[in-house]
SELUM-510583 format. One record per residue (C-alpha): residue in three letters; y negated, x negated, z negated. Coordinates in nm, 2 decimals. Last residue first. Layout:
N
{type:ALA; yy:Y; xx:X; zz:Z}
...
//
This chain:
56
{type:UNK; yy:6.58; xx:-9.70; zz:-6.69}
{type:UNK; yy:6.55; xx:-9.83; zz:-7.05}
{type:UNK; yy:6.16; xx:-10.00; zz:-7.01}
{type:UNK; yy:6.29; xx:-10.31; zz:-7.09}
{type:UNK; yy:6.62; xx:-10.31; zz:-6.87}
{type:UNK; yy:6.33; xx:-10.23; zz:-6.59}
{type:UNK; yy:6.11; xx:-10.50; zz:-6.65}
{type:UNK; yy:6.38; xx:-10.77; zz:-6.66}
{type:UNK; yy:6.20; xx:-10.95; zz:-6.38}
{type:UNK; yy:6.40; xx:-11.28; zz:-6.27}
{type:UNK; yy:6.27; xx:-11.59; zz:-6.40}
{type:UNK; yy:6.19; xx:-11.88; zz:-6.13}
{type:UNK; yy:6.46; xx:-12.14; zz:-6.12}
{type:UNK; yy:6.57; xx:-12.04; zz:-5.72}
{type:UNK; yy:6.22; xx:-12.06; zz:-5.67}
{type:UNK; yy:6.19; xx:-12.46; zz:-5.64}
{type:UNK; yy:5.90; xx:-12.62; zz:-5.79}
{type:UNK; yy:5.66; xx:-12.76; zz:-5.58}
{type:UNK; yy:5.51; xx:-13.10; zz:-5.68}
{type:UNK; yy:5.13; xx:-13.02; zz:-5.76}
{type:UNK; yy:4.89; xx:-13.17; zz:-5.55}
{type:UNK; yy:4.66; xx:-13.51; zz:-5.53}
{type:UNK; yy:4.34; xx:-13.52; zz:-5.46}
{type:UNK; yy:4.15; xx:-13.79; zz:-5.71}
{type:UNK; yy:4.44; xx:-13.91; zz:-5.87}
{type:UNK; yy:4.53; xx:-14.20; zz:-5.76}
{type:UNK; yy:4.38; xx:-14.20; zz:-5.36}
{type:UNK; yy:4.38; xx:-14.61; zz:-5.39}
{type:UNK; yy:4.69; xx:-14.60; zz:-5.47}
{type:UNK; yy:4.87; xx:-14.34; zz:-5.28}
{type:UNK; yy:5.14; xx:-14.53; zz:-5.21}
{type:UNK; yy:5.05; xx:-14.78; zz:-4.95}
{type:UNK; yy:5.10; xx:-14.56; zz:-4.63}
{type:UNK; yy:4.93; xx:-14.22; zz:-4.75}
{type:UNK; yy:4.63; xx:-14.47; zz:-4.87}
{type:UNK; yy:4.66; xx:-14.58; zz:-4.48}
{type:UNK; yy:4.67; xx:-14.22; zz:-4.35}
{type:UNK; yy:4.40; xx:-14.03; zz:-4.61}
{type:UNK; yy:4.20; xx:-14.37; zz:-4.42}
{type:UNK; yy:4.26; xx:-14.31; zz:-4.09}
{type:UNK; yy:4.19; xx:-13.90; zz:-4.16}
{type:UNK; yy:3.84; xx:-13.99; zz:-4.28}
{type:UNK; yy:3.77; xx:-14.21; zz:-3.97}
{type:UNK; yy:3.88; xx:-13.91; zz:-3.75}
{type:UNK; yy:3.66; xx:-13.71; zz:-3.94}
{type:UNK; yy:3.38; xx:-13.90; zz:-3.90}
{type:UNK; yy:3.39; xx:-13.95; zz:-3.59}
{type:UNK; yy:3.43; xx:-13.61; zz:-3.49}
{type:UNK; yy:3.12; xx:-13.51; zz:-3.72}
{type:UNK; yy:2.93; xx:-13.78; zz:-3.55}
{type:UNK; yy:2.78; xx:-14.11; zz:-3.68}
{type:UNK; yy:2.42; xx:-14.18; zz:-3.63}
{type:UNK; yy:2.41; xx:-14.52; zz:-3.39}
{type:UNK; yy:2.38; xx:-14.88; zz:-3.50}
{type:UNK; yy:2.05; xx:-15.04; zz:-3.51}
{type:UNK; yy:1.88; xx:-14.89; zz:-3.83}
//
């Protein structure tokens, strides 16, 4: 056990080095494993009729 304990900093700035080169060559070695929904625009999202149901 020659090398050093790794920080918390260092670890996190070697984390974000690697979301950044998976982020570079397409998400293919991330596939799958975090990825996010695409969002959906709001524009498309049904209005709310509740009040022409209810008759007021």
């Amino acid at each position: 056990m020659s090398e050093k304990k790794m920080t918390l900093e260092e670890a996190i700035k070697q984390k974000l080095a690697s979301k950044k080169q998976a982020q570079a060559n397409g998400n293919a070695s991330m596939k799958g494993s975090n990825q996010t929904k695409n969002m959906k625009s709001q524009v498309s999202k049904k209005t709310n009729n509740q009040r022409r149901r209810m008759g007021v």
